[in-house]
C-alpha positions as CSV (number, residue, x, y, z in Angstrom):
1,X,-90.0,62.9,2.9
2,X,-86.1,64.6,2.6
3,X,-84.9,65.5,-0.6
4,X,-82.0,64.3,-1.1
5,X,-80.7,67.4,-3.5
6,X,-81.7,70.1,-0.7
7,X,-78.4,70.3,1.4
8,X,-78.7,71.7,4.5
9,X,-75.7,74.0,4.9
10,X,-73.8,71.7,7.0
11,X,-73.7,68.9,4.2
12,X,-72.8,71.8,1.9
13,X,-69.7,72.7,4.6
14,X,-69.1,69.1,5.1
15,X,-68.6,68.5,1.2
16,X,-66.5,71.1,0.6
17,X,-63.9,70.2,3.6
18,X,-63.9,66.5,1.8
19,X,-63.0,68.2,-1.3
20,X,-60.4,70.0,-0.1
21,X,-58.8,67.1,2.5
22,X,-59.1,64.7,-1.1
23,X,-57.1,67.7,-2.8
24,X,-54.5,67.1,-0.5
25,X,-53.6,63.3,-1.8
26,X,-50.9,63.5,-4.9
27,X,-52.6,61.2,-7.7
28,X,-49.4,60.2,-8.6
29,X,-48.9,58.7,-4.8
30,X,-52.9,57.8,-3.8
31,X,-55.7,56.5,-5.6
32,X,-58.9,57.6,-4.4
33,X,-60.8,54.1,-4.0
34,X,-64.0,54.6,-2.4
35,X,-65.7,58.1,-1.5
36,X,-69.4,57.9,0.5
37,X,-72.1,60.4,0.2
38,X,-74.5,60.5,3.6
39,X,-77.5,60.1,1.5
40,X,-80.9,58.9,3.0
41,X,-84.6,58.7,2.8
42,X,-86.5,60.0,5.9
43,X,-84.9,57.3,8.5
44,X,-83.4,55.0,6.1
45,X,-79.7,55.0,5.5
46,X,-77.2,52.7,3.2
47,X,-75.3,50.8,5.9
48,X,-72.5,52.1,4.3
49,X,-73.0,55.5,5.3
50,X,-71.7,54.2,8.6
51,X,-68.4,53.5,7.2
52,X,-65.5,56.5,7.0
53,X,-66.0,59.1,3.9
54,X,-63.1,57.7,2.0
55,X,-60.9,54.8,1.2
56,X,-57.4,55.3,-0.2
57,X,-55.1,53.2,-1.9
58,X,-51.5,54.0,-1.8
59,X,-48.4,53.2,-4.3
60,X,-45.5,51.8,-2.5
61,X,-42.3,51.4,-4.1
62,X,-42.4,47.5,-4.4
63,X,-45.4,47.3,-5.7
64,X,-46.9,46.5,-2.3
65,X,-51.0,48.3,-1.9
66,X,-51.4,49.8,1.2
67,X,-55.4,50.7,1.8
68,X,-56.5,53.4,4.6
69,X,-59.5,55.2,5.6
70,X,-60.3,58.4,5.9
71,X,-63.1,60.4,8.1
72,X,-63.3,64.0,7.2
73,X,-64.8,66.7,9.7
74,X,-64.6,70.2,10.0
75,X,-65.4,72.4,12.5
76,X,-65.4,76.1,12.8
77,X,-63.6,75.9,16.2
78,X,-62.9,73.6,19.0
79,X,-65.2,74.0,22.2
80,X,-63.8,73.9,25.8
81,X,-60.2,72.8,24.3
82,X,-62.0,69.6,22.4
83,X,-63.8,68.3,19.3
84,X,-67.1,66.9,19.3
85,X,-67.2,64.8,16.3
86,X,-68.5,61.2,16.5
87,X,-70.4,59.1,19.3
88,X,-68.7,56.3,21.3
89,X,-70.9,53.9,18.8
90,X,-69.5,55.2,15.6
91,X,-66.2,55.1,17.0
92,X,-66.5,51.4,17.7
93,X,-68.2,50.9,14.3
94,X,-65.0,52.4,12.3
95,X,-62.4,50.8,14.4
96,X,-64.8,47.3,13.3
97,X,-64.3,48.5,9.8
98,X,-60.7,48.8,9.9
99,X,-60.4,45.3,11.8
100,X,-62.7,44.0,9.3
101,X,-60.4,44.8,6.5
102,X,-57.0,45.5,8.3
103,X,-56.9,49.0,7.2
104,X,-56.0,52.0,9.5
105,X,-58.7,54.6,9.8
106,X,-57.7,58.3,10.5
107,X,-59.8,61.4,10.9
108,X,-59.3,64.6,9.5
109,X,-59.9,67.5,11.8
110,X,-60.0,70.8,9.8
111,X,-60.7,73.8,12.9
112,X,-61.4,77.2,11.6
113,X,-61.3,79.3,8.6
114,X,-63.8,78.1,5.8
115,X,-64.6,74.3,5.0
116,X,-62.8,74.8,1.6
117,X,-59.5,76.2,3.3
118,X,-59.5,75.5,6.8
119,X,-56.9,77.0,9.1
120,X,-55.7,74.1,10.7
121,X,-55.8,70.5,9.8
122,X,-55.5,68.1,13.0
């Protein structure tokens, strides 16, 4: 059985990068709607784990809501020029997501320095 409260250090690294990229989003511009945690038992995970780490709403001037997603990864550099960050069938399941609920998804690369303050942000 996993316990959920015994983060591995990636989880730990992962958390802190969502921190940081939700730090980024003025309050007074974005509303942070939705934020998922990649919790589990053993084998069995919310279905909603599948879905990108955040959903924000953003203020427009005439009143109009504008919903996005947001995935969040960080990495402590790029290998052979590239990222490895999701399989071809989470891709497809995100881009369903954002279909599903005419939303754009985008990805937040953070490469190098710590997960907290990463050196670049793709």
């Amino acid at each position: 059985m996993t316990n959920p409260f015994d983060e591995s250090e990636n989880v730990k690294k992962g958390y802190l990068f969502e921190q940081w990229v939700v730090g980024q989003f003025p309050v007074s511009k974005f509303l942070l709607q939705e934020w998922r945690s990649d919790k589990h038992f053993g084998d069995i995970y919310p279905t909603s784990s599948r879905n990108p780490d955040m959903v924000f709403r953003m203020f427009a001037p005439e009143r109009h809501k504008t919903f996005f997603a947001v995935e969040c990864k960080w990495r402590a550099k790029t290998y052979d020029g590239g990222i490895d960050w999701a399989s071809k069938d989470k891709r497809i399941t995100y881009n369903k997501f954002g279909t599903k609920l005419k939303m754009s998804i985008h990805v937040a690369f953070g490469i190098g320095g710590s997960p907290d303050k990463p050196k670049r942000l793709i």
